[in-house]
N, C-alpha and C positions, 0 to 999 in steps of 0.2 A: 516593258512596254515596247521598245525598240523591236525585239525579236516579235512581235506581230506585229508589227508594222511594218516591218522587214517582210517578212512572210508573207502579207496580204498585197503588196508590191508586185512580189515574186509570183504572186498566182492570177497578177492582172485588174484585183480589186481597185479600184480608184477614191473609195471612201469609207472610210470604218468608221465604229464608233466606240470607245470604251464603257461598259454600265458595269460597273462592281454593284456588289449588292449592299443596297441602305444598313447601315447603321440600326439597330431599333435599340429603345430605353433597358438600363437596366441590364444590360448584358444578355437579352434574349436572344437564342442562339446564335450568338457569340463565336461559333466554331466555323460558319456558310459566310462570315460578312465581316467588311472594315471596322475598328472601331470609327465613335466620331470623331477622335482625335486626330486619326489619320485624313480625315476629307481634305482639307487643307494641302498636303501633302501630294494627294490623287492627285487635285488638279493642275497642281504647278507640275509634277510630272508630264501630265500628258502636255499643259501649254510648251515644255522643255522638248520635248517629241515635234506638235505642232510646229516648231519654229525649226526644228532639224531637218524635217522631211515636207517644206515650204512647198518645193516643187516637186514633188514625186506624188502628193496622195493628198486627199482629204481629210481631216483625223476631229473628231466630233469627242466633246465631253458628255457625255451620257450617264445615269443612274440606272436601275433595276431596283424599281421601289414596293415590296412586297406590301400588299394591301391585305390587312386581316383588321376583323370590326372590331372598332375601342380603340383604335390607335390613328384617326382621321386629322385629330388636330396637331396627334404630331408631324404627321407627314406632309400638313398644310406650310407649316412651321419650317419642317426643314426643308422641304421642296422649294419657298419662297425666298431662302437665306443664301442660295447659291443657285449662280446661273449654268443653268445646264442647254445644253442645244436637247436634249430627246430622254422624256420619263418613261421607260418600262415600269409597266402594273404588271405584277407575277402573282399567282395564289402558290404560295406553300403551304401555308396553313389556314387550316378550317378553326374558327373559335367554339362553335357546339359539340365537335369535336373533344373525347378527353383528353384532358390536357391541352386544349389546340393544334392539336395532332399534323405531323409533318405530314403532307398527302401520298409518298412513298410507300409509307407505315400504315394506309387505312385499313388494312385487314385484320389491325388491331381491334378495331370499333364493332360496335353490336349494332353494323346498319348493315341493309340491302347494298347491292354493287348500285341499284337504280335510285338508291338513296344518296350514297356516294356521291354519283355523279351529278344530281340534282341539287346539292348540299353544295358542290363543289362551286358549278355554274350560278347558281343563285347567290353565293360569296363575290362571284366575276361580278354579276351586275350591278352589285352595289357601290364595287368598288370605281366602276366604268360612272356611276350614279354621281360621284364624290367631284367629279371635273376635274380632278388632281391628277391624272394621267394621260400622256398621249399615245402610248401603242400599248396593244395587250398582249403581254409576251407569252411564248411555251403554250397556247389554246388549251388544247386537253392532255394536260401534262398529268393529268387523273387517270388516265385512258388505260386498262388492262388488255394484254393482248387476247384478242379469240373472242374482246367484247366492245364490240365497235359504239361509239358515242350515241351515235345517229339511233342505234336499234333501244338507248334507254334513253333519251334526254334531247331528243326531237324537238320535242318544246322548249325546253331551255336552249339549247341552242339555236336558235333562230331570236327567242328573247335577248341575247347577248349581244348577236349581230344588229338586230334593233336600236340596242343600247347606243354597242358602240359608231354604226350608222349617225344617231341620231345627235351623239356626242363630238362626232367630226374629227374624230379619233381611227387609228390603222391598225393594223393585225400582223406581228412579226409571223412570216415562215420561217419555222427553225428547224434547221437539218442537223440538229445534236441528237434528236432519236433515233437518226439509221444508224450508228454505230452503239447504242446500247440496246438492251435486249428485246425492248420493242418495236427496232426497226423499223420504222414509222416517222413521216412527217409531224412536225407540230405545228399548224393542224394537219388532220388527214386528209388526203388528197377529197373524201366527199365532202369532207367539211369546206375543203377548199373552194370547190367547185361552189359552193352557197355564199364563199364570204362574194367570189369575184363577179356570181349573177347579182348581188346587191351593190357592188363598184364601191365596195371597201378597199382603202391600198392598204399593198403591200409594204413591208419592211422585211427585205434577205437579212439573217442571221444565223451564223456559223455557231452561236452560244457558241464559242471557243474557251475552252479554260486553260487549253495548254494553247501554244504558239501554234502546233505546225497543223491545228485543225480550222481553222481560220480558212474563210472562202468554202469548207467543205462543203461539197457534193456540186457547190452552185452551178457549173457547167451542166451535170447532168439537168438537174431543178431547169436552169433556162432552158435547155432543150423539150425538156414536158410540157411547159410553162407555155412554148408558141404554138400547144397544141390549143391554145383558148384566146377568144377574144374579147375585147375591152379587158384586159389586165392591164394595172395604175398599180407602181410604183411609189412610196410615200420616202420622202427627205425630209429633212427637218434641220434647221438653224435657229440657234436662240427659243426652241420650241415653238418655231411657225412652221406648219406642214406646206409643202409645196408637194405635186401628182405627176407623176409624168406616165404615160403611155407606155410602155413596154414592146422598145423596138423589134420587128422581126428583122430575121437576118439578110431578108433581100431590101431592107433598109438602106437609104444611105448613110444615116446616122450610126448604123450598128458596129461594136466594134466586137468579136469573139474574143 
């Protein structure tokens, strides 16, 4: 934990947040996630961090709480059993799907790409439906390249933003897709453009899994970023969102 926090330091970040990913029963893929024995552990870590880097940086306890249907009340359960500042909702898995199939792997299934993606989305909403999460992480981490969202799943996507709109819930950008082979924001920059004419905030995320990808891209990202207006930034303590504006750089507040 130290080496990204070190690192997000070193590249100017002023507030991170760690979200390992939930725990689920029964050992369900068991190989992507903490056991629950370990939770305990997480958070005195990061508190150990918090108290070492008092004055240098921010540092937020965070989850990444995969939402897949039939498993609502556990997540009720353990969401409510420890206090986290910020719950990422992620969809890995589809339950109509066979097997519940990891969404990587859809090309296994005997659906449409436009089924896919509607199977996908309509999983998001319900999950957004449950109140049990505050940002929606990775958008269309479904998304094949050469087949844009927008051109299958128009309706669903706008349904989501509704959702999450209506749930007073935020929307991580994650720049973990330019560097694998989709190169791609998550969401895509059109999709982007929809979330911020509806004045959903934002949440910057690096999805970092190693240290020294932490902060990536976000230089570039804020320079695109001031090509738009009303973009709202989302924070969060103890899991209460506060909005802030999105300084330009002929700001006085602004810092590069």
């Amino acid at each position: 934990m130290e080496e990204y926090v070190e690192t997000a330091i070193e590249n100017g970040v002023t507030e991170i947040c760690f979200a390992d990913h939930i725990p689920f029963p029964d050992g369900f893929d068991a190989e992507h996630r903490m056991a629950l024995e370990d939770l305990e552990n997480y958070i005195e870590q990061i508190n150990v961090v918090k108290r070492k880097y008092r004055q240098d940086i921010t540092i937020l306890i965070g989850i990444e709480a995969d939402y897949m249907e039939g498993y609502e009340t556990y997540l009720e359960n353990f969401l409510s059993s420890f206090q986290f500042d910020l719950v990422i909702m992620s969809i890995h898995f589809i339950k109509k799907w066979a097997g519940g199939q990891w969404v990587f792997n859809y090309e296994y299934t005997r659906r449409t790409l436009k089924q896919k993606y509607r199977d996908y989305f309509n999983a998001m909403i319900k999950g957004i439906r449950t109140g049990l999460f505050d940002v929606v992480g990775h958008f269309d981490l479904v998304k094949r390249h050469g087949f844009p969202v927008l051109n299958y799943s128009q309706k669903e996507v706008k349904e989501v933003l509704d959702a999450v709109s209506k749930a007073g819930m935020s929307i991580e950008l994650n720049t973990s897709g330019i560097r694998r082979p989709i190169n791609d924001l998550y969401p895509s920059l059109e999709i982007l453009e929809l979330v911020i004419k509806q004045k959903i905030p934002i949440v910057f995320s690096s999805d970092a899994h190693q240290p020294e990808y932490v902060g990536y891209c976000f230089d570039e990202l804020l320079n695109h970023l001031f090509n738009y207006s009303g973009f709202h930034v989302a924070q969060y303590h103890r899991r209460q969102l506060v909005t802030h504006k999105l300084a330009q750089p002929e700001d006085e507040l602004f810092v590069p």
